[in-house]
N, C-alpha and C positions, 0 to 999 in steps of 0.2 A: 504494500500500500504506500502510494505516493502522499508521505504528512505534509511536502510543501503545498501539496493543492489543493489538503484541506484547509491552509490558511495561508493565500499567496501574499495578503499584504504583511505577516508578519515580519520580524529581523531574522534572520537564521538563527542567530543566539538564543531570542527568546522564544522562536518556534521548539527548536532543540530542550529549551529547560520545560519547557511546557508539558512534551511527552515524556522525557523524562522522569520530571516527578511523577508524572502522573502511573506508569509504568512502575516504579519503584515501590511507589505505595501500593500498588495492588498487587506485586509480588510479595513484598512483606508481611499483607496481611496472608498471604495463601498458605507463605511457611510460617503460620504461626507467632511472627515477631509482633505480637501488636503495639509495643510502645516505640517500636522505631516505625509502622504504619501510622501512629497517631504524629510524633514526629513528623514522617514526611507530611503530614496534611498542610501542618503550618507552614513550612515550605513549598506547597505547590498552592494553597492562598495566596502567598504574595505573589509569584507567577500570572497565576489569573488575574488577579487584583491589575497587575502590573498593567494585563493583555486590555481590560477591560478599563483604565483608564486609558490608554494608548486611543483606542476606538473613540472614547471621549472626547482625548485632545486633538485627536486626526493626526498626532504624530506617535509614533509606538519607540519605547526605548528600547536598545539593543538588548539591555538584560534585563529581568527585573528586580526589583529591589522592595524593600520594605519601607513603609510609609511612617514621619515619625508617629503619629496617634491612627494604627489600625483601624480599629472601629467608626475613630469620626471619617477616616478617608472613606470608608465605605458608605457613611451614612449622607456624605457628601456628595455620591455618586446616584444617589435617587434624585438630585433635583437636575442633574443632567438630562432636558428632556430631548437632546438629539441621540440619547441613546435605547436602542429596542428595552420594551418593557419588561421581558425576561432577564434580562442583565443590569438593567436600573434597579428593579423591585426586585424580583427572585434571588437572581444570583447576588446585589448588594447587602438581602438582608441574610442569606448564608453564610456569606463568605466570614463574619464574625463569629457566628457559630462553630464553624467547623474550626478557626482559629484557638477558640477558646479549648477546646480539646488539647490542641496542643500546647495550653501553657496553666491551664489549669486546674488539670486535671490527674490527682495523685496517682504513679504508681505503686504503690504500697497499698492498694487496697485489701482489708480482712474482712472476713465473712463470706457467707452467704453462697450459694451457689453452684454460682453464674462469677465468673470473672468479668468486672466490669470493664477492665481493657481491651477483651477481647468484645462487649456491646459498642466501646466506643469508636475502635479501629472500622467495626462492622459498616458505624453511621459513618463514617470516614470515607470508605469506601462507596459505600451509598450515593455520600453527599458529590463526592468529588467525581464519578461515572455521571453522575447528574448536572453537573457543573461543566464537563465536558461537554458531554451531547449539547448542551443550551450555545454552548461556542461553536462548534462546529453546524450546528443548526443555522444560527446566525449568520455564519463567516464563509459558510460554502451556501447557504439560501436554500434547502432542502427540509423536507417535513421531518416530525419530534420520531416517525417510526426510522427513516432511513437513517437519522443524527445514531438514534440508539442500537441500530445496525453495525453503523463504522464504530462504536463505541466499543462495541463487544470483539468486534475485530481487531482493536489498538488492547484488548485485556489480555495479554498474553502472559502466562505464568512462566515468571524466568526460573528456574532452580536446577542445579548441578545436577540431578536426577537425568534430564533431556538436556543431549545435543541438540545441537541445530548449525545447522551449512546450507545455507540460502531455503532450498526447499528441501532439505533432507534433514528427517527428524531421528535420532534413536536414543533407548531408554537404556541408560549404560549398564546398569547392573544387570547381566543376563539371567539370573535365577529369576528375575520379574513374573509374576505368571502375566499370561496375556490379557486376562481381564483389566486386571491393575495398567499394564503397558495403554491400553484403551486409553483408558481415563487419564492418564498423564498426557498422552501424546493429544488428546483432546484438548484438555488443558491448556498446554501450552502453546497451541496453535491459535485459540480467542477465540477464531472464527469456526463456521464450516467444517469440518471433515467429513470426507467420502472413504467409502470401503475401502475402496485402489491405495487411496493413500496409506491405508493404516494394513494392507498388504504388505506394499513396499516398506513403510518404516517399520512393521516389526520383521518383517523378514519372513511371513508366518508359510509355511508349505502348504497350507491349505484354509483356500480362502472358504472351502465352505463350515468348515470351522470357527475362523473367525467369526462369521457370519450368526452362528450361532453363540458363539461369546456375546458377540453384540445384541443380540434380539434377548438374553436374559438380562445385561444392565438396562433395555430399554423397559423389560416388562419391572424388574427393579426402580425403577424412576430413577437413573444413575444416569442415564443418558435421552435424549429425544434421538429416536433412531427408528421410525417410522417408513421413511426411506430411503437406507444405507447410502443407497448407489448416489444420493444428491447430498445429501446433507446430516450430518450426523454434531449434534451440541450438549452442552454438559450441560447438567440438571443439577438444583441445588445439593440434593443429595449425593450427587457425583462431586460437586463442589467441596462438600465436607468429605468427603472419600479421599480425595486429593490433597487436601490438608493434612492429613493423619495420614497418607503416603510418604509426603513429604518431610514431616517430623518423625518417621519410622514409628508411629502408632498401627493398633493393627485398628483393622476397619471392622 
């Protein structure tokens, strides 16, 4: 996927930081790191922040930076009315939101449980997939399903578990069983996967095998795999499957 064309007026630098964070954060939450996912959030805030007064000024700065008083910058940016109303109102009154996670919010929490790092990293992620698509919605001029399309596509889970060599995927540890290899190589691609592919990346000698691995995560709700041959996408519970892969938890 070409990121400059989903935002051609931006600077390279600040196109770069933008998926960036935004990538980082959503890998961190996958393996489990949720106070460096809550972390990155408040670094890719200022990003946005940064993008989203640029559009304001009609001039964008090469990197972004942080504002002295956060919150008032943002609360500043609702009376900007040459800017679309998703990103004046919505994204302006988020963007302090999800900020506050990242500076206010204790790690050391006891009790109860539910770790509340890992609910916060969760709205993090939430917030920040949300906060994308509204820019890319914007910035490329395409409707809230197609923004959340490319969204899902830019969610690629980075982790040591999967290679990756342009279009070549493989799950290094060979004792993987196949179901599992599935769900990573799924994972880690955002988008799409089709049978053929996940032929070729695990290497499997019989696809109608596979085929049948697949059609139990599908009846599992681990996967939407309705139509192998087109399109194949991880399901929340494939999602948490893949977390506790990647922490070496069993499933």
């Amino acid at each position: 996927m070409d990121i400059k064309a989903l935002f051609p007026d931006l600077p390279d630098g600040l196109r770069k930081e933008l998926f960036e964070e935004y990538g980082e954060l959503v890998s961190n939450f996958y393996e489990g790191r949720w106070r460096p996912a809550e972390l990155q959030a408040g670094r890719f805030c200022e990003v946005v922040y940064s993008v989203i007064s640029g559009r304001a000024s009609g001039s964008y700065p090469g990197h972004s930076s942080k504002p002295g008083n956060f919150v008032q910058a943002c609360k500043d940016l609702e009376s900007t009315t040459n800017l679309e109303r998703g990103l004046r109102i919505l994204a302006a009154r988020m963007l302090p939101a999800l900020y506050e996670i990242r500076n206010n919010r204790d790690v050391g929490h006891v009790g109860g449980d539910v770790d509340p790092n890992f609910m916060d990293s969760s709205y993090a992620v939430a917030s920040a997939s949300w906060l994308m698509a509204e820019l890319i919605r914007v910035f490329h001029s395409i409707n809230i399903a197609d923004a959340k399309r490319v969204v899902d596509n830019l969610t690629q889970i980075k982790t040591p578990a999967v290679w990756v060599d342009d279009d070549v995927r493989r799950v290094l540890d060979p004792n993987t069983k196949l179901s599992d290899q599935v769900l990573l190589l799924v994972a880690s691609h955002g988008g799409d996967v089709n049978i053929n592919q996940l032929v070729r990346w695990t290497e499997t000698s019989s696809k109608s095998y596979l085929k049948k691995v697949i059609t139990i995560l599908h009846k599992s709700r681990f996967i939407e795999a309705e139509h192998p041959e087109k399109g194949i996408k991880l399901l929340p519970a494939g999602a948490s499957a893949v977390r506790k892969l990647i922490r070496g938890d069993k499933i």
